[in-house]
MIRODO-39990 format. One record per residue (C-alpha): residue number from 1; x, y, z; residue in one letter. Coordinates in pm, 1 decimal. Layout:
[site NUM, [X, Y, Z], "A"]
...
***
This chain:
[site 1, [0.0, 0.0, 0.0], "X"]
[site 2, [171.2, 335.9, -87.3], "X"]
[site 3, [162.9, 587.0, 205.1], "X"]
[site 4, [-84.4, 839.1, 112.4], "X"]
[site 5, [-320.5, 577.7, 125.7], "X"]
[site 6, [-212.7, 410.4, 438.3], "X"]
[site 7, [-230.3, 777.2, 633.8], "X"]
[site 8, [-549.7, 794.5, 489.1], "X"]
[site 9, [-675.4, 480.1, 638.5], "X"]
[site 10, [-544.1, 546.3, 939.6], "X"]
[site 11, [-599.5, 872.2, 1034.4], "X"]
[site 12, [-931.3, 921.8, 1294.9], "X"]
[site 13, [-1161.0, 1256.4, 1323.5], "X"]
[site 14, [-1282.4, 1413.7, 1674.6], "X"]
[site 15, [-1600.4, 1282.7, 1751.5], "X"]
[site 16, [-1746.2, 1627.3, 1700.2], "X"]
[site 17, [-1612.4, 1622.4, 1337.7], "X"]
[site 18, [-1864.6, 1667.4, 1065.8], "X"]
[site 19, [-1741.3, 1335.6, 858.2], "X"]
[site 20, [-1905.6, 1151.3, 1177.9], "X"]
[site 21, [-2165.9, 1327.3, 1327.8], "X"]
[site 22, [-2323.5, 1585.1, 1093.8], "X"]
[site 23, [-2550.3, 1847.4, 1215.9], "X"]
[site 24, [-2865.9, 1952.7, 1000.1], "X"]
[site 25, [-2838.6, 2334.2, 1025.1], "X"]
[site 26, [-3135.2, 2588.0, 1062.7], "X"]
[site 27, [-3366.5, 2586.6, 773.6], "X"]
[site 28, [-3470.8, 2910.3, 864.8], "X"]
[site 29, [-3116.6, 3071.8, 845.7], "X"]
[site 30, [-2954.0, 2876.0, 560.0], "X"]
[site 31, [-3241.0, 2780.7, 320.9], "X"]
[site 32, [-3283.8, 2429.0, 413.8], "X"]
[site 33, [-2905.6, 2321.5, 367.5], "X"]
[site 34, [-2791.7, 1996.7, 484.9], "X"]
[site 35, [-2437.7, 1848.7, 560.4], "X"]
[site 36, [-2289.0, 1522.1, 569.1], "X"]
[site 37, [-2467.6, 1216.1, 656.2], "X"]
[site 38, [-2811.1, 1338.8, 772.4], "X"]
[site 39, [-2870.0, 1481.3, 430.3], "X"]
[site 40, [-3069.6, 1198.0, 325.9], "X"]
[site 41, [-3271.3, 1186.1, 689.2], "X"]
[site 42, [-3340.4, 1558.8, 649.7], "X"]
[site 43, [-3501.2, 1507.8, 308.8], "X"]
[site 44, [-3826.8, 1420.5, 444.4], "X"]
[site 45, [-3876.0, 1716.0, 707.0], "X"]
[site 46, [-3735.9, 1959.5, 457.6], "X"]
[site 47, [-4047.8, 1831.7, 244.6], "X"]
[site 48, [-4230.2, 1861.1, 543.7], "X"]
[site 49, [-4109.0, 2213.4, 615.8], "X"]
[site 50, [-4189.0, 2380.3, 345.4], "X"]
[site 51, [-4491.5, 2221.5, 235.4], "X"]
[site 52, [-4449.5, 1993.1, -143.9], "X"]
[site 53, [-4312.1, 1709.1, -233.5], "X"]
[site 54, [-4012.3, 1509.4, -131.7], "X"]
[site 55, [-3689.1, 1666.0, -284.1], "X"]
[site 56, [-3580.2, 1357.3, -466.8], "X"]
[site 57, [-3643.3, 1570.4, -808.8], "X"]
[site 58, [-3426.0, 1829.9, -725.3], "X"]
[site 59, [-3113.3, 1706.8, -503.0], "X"]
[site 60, [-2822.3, 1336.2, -557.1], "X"]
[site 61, [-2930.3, 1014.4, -403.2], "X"]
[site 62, [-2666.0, 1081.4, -83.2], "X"]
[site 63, [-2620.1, 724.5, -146.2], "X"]
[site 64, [-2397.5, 795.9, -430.1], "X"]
[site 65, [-2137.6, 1061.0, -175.9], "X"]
[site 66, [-1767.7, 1001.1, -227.1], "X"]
[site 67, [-1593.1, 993.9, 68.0], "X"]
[site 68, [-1401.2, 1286.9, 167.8], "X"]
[site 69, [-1062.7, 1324.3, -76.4], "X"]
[site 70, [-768.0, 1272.0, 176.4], "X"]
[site 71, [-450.3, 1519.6, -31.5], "X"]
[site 72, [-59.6, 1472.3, 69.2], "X"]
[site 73, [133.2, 1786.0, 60.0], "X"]
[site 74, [388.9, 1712.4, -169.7], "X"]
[site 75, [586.8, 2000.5, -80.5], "X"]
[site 76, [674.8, 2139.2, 268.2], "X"]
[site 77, [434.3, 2378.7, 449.1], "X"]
[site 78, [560.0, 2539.4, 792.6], "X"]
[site 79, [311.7, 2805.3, 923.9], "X"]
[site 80, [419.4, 3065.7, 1229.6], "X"]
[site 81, [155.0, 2992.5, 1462.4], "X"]
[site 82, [127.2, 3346.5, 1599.2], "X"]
[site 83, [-9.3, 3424.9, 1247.1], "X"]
[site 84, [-310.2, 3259.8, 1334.4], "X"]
[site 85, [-411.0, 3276.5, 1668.7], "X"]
[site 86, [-627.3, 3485.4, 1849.1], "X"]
[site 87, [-862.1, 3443.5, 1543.0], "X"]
[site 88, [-1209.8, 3591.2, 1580.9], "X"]
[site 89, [-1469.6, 3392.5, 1577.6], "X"]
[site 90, [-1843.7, 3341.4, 1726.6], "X"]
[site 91, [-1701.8, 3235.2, 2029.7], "X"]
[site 92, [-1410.5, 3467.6, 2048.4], "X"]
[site 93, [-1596.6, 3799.7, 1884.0], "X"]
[site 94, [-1329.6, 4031.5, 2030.0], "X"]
[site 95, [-1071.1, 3843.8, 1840.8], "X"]
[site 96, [-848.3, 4004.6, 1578.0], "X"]
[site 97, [-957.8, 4016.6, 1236.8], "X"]
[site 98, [-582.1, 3934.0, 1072.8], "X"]
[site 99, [-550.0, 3586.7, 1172.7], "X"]
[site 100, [-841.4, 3543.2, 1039.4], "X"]
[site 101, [-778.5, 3648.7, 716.5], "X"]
[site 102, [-462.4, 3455.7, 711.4], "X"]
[site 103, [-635.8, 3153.8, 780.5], "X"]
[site 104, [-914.0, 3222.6, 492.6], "X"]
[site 105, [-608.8, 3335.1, 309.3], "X"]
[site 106, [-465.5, 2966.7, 371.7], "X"]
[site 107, [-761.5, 2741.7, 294.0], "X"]
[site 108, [-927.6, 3004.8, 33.8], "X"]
[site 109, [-758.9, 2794.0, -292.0], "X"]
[site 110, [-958.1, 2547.2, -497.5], "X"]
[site 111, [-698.9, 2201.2, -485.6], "X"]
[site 112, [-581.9, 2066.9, -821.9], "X"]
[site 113, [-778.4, 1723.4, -865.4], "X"]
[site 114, [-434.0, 1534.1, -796.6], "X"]
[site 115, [-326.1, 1260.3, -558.9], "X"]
[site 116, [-112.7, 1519.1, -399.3], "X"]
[site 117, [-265.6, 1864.2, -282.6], "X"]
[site 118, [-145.4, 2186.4, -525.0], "X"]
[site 119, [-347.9, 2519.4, -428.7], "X"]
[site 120, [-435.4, 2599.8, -811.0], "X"]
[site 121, [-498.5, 2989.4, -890.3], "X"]
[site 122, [-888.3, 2976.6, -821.6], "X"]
[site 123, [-1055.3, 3158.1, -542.2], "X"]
[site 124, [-1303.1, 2946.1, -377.7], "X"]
[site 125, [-1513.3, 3211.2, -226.6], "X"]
[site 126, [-1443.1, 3377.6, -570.5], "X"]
[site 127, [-1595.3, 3036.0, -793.8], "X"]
[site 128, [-1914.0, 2989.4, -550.2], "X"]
[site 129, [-2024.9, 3356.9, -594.2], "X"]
[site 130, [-1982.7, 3361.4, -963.1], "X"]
[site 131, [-2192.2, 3011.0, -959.5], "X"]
[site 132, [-2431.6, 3134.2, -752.5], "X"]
[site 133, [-2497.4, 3422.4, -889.3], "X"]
[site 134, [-2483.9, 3326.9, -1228.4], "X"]
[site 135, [-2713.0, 3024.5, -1156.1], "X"]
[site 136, [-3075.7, 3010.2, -1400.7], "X"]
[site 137, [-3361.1, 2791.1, -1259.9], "X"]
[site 138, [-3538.7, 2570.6, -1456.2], "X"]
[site 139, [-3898.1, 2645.2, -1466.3], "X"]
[site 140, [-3940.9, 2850.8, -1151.0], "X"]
[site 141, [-3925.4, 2537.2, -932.3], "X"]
[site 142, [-4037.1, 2703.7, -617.5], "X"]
[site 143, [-3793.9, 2502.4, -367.5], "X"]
[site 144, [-3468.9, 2562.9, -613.1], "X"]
[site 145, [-3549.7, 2949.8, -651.4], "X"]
[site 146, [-3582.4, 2922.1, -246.8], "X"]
[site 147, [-3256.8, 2785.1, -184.2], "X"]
[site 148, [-3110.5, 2989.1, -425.6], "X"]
[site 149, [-3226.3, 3311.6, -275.4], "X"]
[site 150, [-3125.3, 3208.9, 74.9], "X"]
[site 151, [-2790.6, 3116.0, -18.5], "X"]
[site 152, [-2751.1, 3438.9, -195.1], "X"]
[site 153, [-2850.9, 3645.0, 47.5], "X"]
[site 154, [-2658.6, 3426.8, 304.8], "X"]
[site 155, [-2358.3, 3515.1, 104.4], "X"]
[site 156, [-2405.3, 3897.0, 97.7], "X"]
[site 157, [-2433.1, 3923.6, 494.9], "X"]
[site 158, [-2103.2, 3686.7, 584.3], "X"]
[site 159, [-1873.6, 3978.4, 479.7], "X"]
[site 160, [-1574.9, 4166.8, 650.1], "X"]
[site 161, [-1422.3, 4479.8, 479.5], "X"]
[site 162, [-1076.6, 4428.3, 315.2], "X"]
[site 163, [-773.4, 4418.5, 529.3], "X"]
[site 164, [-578.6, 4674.9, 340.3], "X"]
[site 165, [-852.6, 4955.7, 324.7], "X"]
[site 166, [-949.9, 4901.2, -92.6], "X"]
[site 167, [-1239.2, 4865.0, -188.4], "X"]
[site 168, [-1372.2, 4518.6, -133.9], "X"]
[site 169, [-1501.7, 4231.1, 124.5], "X"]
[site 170, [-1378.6, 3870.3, 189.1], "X"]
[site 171, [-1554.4, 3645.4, 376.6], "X"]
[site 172, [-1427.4, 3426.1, 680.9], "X"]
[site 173, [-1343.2, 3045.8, 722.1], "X"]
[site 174, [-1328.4, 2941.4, 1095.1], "X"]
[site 175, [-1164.9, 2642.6, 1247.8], "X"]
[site 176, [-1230.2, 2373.6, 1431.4], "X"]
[site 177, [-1046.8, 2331.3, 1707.3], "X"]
[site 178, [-1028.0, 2738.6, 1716.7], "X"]
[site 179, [-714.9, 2774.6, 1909.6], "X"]
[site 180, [-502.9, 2529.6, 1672.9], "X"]
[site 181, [-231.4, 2730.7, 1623.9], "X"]
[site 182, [-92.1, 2722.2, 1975.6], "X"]
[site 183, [-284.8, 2404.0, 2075.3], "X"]
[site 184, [-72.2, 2155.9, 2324.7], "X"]
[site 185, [77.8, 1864.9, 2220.2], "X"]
[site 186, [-111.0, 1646.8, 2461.0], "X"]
[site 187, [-393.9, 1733.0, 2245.1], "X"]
[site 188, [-265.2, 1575.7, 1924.8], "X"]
[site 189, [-319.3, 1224.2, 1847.8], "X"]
[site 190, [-18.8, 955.3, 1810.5], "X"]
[site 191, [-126.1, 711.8, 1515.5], "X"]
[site 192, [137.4, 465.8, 1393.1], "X"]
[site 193, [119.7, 338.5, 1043.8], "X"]
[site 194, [181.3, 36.9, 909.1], "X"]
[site 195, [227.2, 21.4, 480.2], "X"]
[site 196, [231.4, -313.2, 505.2], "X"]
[site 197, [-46.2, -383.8, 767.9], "X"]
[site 198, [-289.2, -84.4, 716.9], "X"]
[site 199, [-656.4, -128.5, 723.2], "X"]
[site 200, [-798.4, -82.9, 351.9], "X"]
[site 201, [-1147.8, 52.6, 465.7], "X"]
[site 202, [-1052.6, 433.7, 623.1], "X"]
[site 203, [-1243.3, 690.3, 662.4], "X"]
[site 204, [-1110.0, 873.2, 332.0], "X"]
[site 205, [-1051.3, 840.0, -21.7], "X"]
[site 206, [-793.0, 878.0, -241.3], "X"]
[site 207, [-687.5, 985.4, -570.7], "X"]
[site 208, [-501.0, 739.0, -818.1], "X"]
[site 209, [-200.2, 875.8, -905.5], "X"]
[site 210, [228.9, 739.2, -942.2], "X"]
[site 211, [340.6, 817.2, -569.1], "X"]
[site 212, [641.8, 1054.7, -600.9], "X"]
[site 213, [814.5, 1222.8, -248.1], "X"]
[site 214, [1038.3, 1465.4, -304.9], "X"]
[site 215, [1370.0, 1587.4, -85.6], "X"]
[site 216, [1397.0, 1942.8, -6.1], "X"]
[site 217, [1690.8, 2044.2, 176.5], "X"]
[site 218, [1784.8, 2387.4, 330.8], "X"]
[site 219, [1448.4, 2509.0, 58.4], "X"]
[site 220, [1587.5, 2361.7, -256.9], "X"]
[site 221, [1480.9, 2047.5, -390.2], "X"]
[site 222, [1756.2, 1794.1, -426.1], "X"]
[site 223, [1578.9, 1460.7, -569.7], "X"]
[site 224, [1307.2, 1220.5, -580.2], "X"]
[site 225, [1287.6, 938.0, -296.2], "X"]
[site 226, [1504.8, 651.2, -468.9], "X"]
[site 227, [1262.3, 434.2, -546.3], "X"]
[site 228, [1445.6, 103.0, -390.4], "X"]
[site 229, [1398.8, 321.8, -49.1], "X"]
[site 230, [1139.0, 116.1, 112.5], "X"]
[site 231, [926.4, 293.2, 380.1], "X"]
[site 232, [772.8, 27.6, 614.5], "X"]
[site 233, [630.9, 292.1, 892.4], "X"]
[site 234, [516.6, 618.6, 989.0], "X"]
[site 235, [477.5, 770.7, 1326.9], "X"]
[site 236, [344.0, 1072.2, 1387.5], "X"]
[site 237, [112.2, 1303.4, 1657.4], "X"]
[site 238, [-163.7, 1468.7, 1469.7], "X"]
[site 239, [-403.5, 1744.5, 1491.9], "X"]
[site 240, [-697.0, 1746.2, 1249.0], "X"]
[site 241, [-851.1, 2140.0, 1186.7], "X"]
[site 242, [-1196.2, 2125.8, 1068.0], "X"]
[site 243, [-1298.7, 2440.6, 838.1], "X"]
[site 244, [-1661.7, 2630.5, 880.6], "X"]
[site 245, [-1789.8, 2875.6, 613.6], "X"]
[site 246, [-2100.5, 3007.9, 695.5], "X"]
[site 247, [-2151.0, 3148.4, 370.5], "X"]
[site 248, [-2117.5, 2845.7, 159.0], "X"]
[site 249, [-2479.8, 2643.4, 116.6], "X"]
[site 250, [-2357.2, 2246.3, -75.5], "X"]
[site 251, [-2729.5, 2185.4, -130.8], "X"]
[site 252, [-2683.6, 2445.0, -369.1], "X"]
[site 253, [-2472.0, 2181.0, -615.3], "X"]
[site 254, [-2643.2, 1879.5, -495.1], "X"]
[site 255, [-2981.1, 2029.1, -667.5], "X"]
[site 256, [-3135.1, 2003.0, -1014.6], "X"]
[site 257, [-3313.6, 2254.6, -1192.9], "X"]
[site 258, [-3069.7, 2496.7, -1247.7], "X"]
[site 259, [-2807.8, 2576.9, -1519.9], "X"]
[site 260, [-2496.6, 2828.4, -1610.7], "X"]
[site 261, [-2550.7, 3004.6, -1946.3], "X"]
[site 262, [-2332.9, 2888.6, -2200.6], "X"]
[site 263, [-2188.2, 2598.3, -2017.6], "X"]
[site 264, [-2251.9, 2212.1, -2017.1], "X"]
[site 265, [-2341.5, 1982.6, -1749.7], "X"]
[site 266, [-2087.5, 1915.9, -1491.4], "X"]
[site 267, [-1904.0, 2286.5, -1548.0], "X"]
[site 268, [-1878.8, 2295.4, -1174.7], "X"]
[site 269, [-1810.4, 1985.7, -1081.4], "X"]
[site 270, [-1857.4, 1603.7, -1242.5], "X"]
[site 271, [-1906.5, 1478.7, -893.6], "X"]
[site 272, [-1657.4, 1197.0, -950.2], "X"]
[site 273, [-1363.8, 1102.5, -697.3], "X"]
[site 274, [-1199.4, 946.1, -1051.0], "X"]
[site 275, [-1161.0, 1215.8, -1309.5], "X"]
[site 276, [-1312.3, 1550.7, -1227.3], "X"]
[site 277, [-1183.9, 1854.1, -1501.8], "X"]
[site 278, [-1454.1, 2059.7, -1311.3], "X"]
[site 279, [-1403.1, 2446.4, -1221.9], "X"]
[site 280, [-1456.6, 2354.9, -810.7], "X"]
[site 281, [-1423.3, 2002.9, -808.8], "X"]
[site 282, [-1327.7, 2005.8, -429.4], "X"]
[site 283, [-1384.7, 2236.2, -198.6], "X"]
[site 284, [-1137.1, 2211.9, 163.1], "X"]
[site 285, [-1303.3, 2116.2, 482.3], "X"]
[site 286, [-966.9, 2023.1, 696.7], "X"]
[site 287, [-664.3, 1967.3, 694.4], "X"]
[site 288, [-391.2, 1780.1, 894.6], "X"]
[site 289, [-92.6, 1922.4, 1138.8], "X"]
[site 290, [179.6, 1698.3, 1260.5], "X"]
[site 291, [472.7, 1707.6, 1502.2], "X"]
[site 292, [731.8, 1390.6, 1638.1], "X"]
[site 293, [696.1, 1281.4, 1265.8], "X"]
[site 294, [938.2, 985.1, 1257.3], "X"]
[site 295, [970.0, 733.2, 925.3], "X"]
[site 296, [1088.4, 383.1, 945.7], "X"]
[site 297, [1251.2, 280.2, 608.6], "X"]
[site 298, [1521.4, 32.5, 433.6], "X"]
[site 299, [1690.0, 339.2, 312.0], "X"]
[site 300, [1886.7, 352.9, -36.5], "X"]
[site 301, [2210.6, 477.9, -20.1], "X"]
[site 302, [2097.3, 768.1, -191.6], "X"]
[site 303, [1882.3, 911.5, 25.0], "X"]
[site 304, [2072.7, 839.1, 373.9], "X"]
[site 305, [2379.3, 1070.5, 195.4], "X"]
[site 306, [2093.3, 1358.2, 174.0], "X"]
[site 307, [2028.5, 1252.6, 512.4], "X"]
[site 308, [2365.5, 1256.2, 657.5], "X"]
[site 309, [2460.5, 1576.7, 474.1], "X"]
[site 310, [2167.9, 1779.8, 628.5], "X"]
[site 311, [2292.7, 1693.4, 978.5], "X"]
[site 312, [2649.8, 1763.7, 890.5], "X"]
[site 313, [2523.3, 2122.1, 771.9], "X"]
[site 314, [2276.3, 2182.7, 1028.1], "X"]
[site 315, [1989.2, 2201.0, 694.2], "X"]
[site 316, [1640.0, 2160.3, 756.0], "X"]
[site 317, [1541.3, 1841.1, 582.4], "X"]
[site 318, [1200.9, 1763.7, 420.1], "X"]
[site 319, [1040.6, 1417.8, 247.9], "X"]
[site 320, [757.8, 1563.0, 90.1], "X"]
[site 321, [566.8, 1758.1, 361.1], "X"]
[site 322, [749.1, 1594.0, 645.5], "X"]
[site 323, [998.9, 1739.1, 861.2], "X"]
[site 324, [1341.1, 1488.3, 873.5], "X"]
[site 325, [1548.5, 1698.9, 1060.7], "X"]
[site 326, [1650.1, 2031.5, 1121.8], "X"]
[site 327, [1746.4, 2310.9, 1373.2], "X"]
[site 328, [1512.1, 2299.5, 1694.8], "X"]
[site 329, [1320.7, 2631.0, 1569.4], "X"]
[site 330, [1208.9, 2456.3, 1287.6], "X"]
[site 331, [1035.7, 2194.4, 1453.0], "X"]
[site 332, [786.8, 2400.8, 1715.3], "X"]
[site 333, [637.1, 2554.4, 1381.2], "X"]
[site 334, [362.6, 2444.2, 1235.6], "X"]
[site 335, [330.1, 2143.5, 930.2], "X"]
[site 336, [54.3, 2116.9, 736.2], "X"]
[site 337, [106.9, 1739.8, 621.3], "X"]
[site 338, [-223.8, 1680.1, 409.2], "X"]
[site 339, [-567.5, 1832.4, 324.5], "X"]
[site 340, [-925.4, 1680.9, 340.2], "X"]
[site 341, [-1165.3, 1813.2, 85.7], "X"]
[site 342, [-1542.4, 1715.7, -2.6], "X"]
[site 343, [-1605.0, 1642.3, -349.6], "X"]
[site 344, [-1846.1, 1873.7, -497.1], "X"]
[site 345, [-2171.8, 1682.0, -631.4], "X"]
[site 346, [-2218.8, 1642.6, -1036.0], "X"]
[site 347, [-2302.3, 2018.9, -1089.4], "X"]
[site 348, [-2504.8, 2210.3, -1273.7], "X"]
[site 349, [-2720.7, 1841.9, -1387.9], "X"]
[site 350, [-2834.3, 1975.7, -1773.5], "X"]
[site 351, [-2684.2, 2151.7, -2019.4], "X"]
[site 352, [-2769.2, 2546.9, -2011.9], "X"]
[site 353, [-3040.3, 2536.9, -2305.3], "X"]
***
């Protein structure tokens, strides 16, 4: 089993996490939107809420959800964690408003569908309001024009001004746990991987792709893991940051009855975990921080020289997102080892006519 998928399948959420125990949110606030696994229980008292028929017209079979896309970082990522704490948020609403933009600034990117995670040049705040506001109905179905106006106007009141006084707004993505960027270690999970041992059935998915870790040593990238290196185990202590928007509605692409002029079915998203060439095929919803990362390998020759020569210069060491070695001011920074992201359903259904 190659190790993306063996982190994948090990890797376990806080009980509170939305992959495990989804919450249906006001109907009143949001326009009936629905998360996670109670989407298909909420169905019927959504019908019953607003008085027609059951939804099964208009939104997927939830039947049919990929899991959530479990991403590598194939390159490094160290964070300062005083850039992010003190965020506001509804439980901290004297908090400063720069940490949070950081962190929206951090998880804003739409990933690259790719078995590694690659923030590509898309805005995901940016894609959602163009969709949304761009979306036509399909004769007037009453419940799709509700939705749609709720999410729009749900959209227009999650705003803050722009941080550098221009013209403008940006909208905020909270975390879960909130104080994650100074969090203890006592709070982080251990979780010991085996490649050769791991379970097959986690609580992700992955996407195919060849496997290829990289070296980077003092910020330069040296090589590619020899591939006669074999890696048998990974320990590590995790944290797992779950990301809120308030602003973003996903029964919005899980409807029917609505298209994007000009563009074919699936412009937003095909809804497939296997080949997705969609605008927003994923959209992030957490992503993992590790510390004490240690790797248990039949090294090549190769790659204990790049070893050896980083301790003999005192270089901070990376394989792939993980930190090898380094001064001792490296390691009580932050690393962002991978990225969870929910597929976006099959979106818009029809072509625009």
């Amino acid at each position: 089993m190659d190790l993306i998928k063996a982190i994948a399948n090990s890797v376990k959420l806080p009980r509170a996490s939305e992959f495990e125990t989804a919450e249906l949110i006001s109907p009143v606030k949001t326009g009936l939107s629905f998360s996670g696994n109670q989407f298909a229980s909420g169905l019927q008292q959504a019908s019953s809420f607003i008085g027609t028929s059951p939804l099964s017209a208009n939104v997927l079979e939830v039947q049919s959800q990929n899991k959530p896309i479990f991403q590598l970082n194939q390159l490094p990522v160290s964070l300062d964690p005083d850039a992010y704490k003190d965020a506001r948020s509804g439980s901290n609403p004297n908090g400063d408003l720069k940490p949070l933009f950081a962190f929206r600034q951090l998880v804003d990117p739409v990933p690259k569908f790719d078995q590694n995670y690659f923030a590509s040049p898309y805005s995901t705040e940016m894609l959602y309001a163009n969709f949304l506001n761009g979306a036509s109905i399909l004769r007037n179905d009453p419940f799709v024009s509700s939705v749609i106006a709720n999410a729009r106007k749900q959209f227009e009141e999650e705003f803050f001004q722009d941080m550098d006084g221009t013209s403008g707004d940006w909208r905020p993505v909270y975390a879960s746990p909130e104080d994650w960027a100074t969090a203890d270690i006592s709070r982080f999970s251990e979780v010991s991987v085996d490649l050769n041992n791991s379970s097959e059935d986690g609580l992700f998915g992955t996407i195919q792709g060849k496997e290829n870790l990289k070296w980077n040593l003092g910020g330069q990238m040296v090589s590619t893991l020899n591939p006669k290196t074999e890696i048998k185990s990974l320990d590590m202590k995790y944290l797992f940051v779950e990301f809120r928007r308030p602003w973003f509605n996903l029964l919005f692409f899980k409807m029917n009855q609505w298209y994007l002029s000009g563009q074919q079915a699936g412009f937003c998203s095909s809804g497939s975990s296997k080949v997705n060439d969609g605008a927003l095929p994923l959209i992030p919803t957490g992503m993992l921080i590790a510390r004490d990362v240690k790797l248990n390998a039949n090294w090549h020759q190769d790659d204990k020289t790049i070893m050896d020569k980083s301790l003999a210069n005192s270089a901070t060491a990376y394989l792939g997102p993980f930190l090898m070695s380094g001064p001792a001011s490296n390691k009580s920074s932050i690393q962002i080892i991978a990225w969870v992201s929910e597929v976006i359903p099959l979106s818009p259904k029809v072509d625009a006519p």
